[in-house]
Backbone as JSON Lines, residues from 0, in Angstrom:
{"i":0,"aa":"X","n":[20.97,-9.93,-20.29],"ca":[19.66,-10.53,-20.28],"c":[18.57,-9.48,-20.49]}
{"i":1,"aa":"X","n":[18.92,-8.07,-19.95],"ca":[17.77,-7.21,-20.21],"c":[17.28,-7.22,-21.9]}
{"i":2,"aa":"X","n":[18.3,-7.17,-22.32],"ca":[18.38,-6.62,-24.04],"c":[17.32,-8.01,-24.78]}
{"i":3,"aa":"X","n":[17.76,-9.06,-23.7],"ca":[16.73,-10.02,-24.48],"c":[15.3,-9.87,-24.37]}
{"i":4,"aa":"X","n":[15.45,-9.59,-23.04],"ca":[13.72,-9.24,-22.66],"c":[13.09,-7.75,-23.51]}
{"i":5,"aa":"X","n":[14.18,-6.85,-23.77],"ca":[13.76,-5.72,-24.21],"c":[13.39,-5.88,-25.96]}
{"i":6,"aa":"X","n":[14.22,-6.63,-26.46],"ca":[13.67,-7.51,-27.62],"c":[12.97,-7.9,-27.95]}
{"i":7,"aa":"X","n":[11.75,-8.65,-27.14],"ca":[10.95,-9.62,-27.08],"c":[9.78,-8.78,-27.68]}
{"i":8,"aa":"X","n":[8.85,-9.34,-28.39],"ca":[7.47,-8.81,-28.76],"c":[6.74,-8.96,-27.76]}
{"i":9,"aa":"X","n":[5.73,-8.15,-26.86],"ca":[4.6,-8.42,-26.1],"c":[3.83,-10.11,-26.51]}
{"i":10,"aa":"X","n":[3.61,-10.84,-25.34],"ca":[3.0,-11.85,-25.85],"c":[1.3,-11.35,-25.66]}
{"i":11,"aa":"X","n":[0.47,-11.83,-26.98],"ca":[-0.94,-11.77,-27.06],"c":[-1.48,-12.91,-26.96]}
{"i":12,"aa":"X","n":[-2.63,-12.95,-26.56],"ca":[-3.8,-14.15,-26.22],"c":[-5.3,-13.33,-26.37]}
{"i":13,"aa":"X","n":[-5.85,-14.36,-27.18],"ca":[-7.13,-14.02,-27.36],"c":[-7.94,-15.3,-27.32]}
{"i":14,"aa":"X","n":[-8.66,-15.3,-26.35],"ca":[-9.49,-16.53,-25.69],"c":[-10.64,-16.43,-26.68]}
{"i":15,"aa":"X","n":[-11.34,-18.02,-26.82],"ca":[-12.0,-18.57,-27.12],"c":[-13.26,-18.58,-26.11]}
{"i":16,"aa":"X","n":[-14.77,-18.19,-26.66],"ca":[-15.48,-18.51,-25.77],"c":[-15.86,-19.76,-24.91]}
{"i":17,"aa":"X","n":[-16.13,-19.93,-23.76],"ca":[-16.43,-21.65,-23.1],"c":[-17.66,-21.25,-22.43]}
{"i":18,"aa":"X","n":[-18.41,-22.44,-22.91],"ca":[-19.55,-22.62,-22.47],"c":[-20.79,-22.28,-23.34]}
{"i":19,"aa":"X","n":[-21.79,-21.75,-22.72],"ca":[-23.29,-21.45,-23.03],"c":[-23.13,-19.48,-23.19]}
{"i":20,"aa":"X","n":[-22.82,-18.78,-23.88],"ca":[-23.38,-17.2,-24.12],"c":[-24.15,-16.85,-25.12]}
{"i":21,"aa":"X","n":[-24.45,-15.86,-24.92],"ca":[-25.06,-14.96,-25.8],"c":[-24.16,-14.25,-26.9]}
{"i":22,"aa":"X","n":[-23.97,-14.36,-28.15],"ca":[-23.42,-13.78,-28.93],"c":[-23.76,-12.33,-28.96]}
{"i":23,"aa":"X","n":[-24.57,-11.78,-28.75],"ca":[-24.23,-10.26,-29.14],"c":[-24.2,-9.86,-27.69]}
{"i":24,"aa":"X","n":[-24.38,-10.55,-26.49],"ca":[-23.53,-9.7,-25.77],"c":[-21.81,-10.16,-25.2]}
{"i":25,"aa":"X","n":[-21.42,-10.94,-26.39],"ca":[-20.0,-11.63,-25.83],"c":[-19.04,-10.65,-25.93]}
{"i":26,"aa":"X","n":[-17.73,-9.92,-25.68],"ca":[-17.66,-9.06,-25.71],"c":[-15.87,-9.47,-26.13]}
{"i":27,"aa":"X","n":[-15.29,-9.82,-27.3],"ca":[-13.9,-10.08,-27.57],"c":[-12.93,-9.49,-26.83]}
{"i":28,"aa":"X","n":[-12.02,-10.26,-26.43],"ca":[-10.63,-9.4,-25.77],"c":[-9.04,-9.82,-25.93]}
{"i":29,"aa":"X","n":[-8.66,-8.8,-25.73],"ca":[-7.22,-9.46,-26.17],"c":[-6.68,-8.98,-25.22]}
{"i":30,"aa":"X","n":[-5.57,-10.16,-24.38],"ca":[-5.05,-9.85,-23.34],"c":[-3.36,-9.56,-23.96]}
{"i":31,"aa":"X","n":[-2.8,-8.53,-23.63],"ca":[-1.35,-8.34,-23.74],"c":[-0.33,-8.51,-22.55]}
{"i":32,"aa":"X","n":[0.88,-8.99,-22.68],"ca":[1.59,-9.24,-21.39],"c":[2.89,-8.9,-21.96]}
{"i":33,"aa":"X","n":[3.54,-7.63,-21.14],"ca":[5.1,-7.65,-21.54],"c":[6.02,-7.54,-20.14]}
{"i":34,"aa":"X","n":[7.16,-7.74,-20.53],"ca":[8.45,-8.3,-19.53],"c":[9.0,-6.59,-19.36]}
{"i":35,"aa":"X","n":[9.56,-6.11,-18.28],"ca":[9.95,-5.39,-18.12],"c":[11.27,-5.22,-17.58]}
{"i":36,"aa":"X","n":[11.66,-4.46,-16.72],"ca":[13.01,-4.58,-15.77],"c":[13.38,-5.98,-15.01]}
{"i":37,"aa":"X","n":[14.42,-6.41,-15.38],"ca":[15.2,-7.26,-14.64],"c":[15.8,-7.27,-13.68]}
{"i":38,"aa":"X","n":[15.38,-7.65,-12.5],"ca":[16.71,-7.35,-11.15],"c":[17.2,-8.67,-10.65]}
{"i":39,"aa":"X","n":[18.51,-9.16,-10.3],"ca":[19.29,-10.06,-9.66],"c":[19.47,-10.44,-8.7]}
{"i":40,"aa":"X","n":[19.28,-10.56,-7.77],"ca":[19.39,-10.63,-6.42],"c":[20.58,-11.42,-6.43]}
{"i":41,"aa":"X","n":[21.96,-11.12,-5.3],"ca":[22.6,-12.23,-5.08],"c":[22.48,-13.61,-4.74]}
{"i":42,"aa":"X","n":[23.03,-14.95,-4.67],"ca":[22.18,-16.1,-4.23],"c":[22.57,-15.62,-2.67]}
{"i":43,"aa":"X","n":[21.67,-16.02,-2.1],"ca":[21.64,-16.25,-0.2],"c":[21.45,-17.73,0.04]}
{"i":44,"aa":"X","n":[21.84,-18.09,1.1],"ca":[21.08,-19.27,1.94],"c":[21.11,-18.6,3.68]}
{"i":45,"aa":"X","n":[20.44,-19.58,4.06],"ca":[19.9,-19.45,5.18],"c":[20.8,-20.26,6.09]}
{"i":46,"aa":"X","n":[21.54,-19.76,7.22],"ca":[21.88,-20.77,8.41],"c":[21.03,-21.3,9.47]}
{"i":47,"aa":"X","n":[21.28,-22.48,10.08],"ca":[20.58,-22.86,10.96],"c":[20.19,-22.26,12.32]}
{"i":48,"aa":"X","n":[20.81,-21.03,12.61],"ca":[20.59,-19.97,13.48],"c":[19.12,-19.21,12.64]}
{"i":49,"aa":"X","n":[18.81,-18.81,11.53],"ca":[17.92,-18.58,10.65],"c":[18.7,-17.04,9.83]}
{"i":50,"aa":"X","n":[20.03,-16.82,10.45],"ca":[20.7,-15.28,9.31],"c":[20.94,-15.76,8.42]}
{"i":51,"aa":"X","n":[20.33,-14.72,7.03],"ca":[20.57,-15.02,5.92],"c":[21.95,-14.34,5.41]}
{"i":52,"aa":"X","n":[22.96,-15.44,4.69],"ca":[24.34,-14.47,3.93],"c":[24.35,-14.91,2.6]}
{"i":53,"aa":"X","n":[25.59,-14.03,1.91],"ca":[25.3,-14.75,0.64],"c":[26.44,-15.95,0.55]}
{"i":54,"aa":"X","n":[25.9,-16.23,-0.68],"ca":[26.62,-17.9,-1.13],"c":[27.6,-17.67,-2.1]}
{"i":55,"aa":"X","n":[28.62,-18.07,-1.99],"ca":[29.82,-18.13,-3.26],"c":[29.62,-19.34,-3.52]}
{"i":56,"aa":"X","n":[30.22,-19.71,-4.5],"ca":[30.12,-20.82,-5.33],"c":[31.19,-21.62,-4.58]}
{"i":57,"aa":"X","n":[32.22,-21.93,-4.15],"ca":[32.68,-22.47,-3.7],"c":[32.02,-22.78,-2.27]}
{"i":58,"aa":"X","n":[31.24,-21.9,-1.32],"ca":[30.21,-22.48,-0.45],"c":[28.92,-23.48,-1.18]}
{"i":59,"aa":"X","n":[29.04,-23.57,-2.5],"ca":[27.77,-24.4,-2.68],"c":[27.93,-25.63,-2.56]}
{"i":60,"aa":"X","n":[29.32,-25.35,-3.33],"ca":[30.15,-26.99,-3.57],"c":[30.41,-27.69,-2.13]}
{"i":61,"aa":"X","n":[31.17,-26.7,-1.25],"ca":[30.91,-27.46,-0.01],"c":[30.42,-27.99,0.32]}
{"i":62,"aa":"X","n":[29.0,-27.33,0.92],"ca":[28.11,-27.69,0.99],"c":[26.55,-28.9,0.48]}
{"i":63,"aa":"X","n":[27.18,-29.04,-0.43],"ca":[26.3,-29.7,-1.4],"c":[25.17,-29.08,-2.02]}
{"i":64,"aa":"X","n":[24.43,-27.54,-2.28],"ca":[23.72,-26.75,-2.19],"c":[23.85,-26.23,-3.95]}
{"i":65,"aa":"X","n":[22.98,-25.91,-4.46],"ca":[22.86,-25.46,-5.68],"c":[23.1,-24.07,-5.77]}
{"i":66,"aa":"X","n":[23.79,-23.68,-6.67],"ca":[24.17,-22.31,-6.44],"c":[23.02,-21.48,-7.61]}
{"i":67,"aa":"X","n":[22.19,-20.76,-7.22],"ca":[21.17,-20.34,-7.79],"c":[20.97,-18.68,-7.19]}
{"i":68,"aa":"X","n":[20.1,-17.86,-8.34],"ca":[19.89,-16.27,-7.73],"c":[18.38,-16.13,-7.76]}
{"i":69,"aa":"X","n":[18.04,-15.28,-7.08],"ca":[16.7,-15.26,-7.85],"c":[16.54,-14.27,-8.48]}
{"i":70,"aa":"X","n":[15.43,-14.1,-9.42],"ca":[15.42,-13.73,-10.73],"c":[14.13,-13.01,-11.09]}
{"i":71,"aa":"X","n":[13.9,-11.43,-10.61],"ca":[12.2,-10.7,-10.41],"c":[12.53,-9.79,-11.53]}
{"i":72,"aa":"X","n":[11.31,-9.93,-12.18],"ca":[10.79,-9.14,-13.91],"c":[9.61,-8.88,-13.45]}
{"i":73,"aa":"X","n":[9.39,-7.58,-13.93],"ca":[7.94,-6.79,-13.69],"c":[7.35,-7.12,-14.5]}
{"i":74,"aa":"X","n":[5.97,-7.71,-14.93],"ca":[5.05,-7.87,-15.68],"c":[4.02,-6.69,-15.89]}
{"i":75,"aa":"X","n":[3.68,-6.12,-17.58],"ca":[2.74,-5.72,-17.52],"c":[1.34,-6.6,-18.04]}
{"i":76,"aa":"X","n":[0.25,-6.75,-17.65],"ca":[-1.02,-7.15,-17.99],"c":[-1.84,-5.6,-18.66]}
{"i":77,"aa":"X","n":[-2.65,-5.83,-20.22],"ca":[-3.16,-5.06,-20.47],"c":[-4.03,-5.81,-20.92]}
{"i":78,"aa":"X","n":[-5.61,-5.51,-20.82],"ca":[-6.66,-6.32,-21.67],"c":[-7.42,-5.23,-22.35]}
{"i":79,"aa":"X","n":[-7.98,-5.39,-23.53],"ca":[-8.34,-4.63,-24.9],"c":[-9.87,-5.55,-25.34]}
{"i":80,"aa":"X","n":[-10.99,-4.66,-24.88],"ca":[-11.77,-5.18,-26.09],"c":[-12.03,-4.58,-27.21]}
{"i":81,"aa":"X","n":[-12.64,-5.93,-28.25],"ca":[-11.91,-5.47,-29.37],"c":[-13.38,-6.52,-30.16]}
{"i":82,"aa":"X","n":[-14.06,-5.5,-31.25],"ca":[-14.76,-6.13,-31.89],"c":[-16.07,-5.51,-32.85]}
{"i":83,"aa":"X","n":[-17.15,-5.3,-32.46],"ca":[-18.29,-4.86,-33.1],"c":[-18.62,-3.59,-32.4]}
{"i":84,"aa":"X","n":[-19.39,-2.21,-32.91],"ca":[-19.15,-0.93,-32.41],"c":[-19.89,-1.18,-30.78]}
{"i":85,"aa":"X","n":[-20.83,-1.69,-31.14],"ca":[-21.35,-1.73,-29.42],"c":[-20.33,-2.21,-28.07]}
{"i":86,"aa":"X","n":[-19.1,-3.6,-29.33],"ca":[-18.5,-3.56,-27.89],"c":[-16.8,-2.09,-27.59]}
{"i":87,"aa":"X","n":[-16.91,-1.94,-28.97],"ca":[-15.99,-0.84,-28.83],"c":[-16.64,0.57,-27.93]}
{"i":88,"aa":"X","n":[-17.82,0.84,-27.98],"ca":[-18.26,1.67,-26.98],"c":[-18.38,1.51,-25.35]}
{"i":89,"aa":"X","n":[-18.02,0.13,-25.52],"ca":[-18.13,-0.14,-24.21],"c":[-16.48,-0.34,-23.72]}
{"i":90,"aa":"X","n":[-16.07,-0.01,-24.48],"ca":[-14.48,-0.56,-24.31],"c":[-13.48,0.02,-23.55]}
{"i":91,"aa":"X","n":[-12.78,-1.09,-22.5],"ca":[-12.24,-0.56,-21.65],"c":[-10.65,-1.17,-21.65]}
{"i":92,"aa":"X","n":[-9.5,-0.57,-21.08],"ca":[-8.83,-1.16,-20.79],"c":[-8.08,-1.14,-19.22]}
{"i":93,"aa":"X","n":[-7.51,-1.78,-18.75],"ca":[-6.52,-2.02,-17.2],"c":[-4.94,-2.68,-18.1]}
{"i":94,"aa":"X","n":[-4.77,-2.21,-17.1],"ca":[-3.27,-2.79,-16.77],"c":[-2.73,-3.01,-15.0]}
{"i":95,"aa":"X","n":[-1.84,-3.52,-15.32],"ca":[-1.49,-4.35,-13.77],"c":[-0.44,-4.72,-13.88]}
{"i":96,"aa":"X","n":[0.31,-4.24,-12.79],"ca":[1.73,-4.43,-13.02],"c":[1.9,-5.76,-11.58]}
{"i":97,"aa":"X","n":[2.89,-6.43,-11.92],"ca":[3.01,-7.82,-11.21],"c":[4.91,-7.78,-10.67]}
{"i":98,"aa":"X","n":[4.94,-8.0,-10.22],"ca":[6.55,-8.74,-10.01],"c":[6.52,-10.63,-9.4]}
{"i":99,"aa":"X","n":[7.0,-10.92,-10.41],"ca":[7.01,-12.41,-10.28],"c":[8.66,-13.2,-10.06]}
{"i":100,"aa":"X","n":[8.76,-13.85,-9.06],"ca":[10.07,-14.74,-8.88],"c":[9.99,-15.9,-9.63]}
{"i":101,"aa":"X","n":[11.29,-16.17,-10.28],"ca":[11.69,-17.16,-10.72],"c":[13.44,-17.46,-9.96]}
{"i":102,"aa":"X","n":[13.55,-18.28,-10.29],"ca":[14.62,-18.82,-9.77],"c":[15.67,-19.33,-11.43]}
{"i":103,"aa":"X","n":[16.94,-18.75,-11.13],"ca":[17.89,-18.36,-12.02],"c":[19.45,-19.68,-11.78]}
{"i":104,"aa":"X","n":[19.27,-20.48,-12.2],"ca":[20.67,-21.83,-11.94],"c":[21.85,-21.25,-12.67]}
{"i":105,"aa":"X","n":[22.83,-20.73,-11.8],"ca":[24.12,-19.89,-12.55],"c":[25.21,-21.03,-12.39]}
């Protein structure tokens, strides 16, 4: 799965103004977002005592329980303005790194 994410082109977005501005001081940007490291976590569940163990697949079935992992990718956020020299002089960029859960159905 890494190799897919490592594949992937950065996704770009470049917003549309909303509302009422001023054109020469609007200032274009382009936001970039890429996928980074992949980590797995084994699936766990929780007992009714509250200790967490992990789950084999044959405990899911038992159980009636979905056998699932969870599934954390580092996000980078970069934003770029981008446009006429006044706003290129003013031009800045950030980045921000995120870790976001998803949930993985094996």
């Amino acid at each position: 799965m890494q190799e897919v994410v490592n594949e992937a082109a950065p996704i770009e977005v470049f917003p549309e103004p909303q509302g009422i501005y001023d054109e020469a001081e609007y200032i274009k940007k382009k936001y970039s977002i890429t996928f980074g490291q992949l980590i797995i976590s084994p699936p766990q569940f929780r007992e009714k005592e509250g200790d967490m163990n992990v789950m084999y697949p044959n405990q899911a079935r038992l159980r009636n329980l979905t056998y699932s992992a969870p599934l954390w990718v580092d996000v980078t956020k970069q934003v770029e303005s981008i446009g006429s020299i006044s706003a290129i002089l003013r031009h800045y960029s950030s980045s921000s790194h995120y870790r976001w859960l998803r949930c993985l159905v094996l």
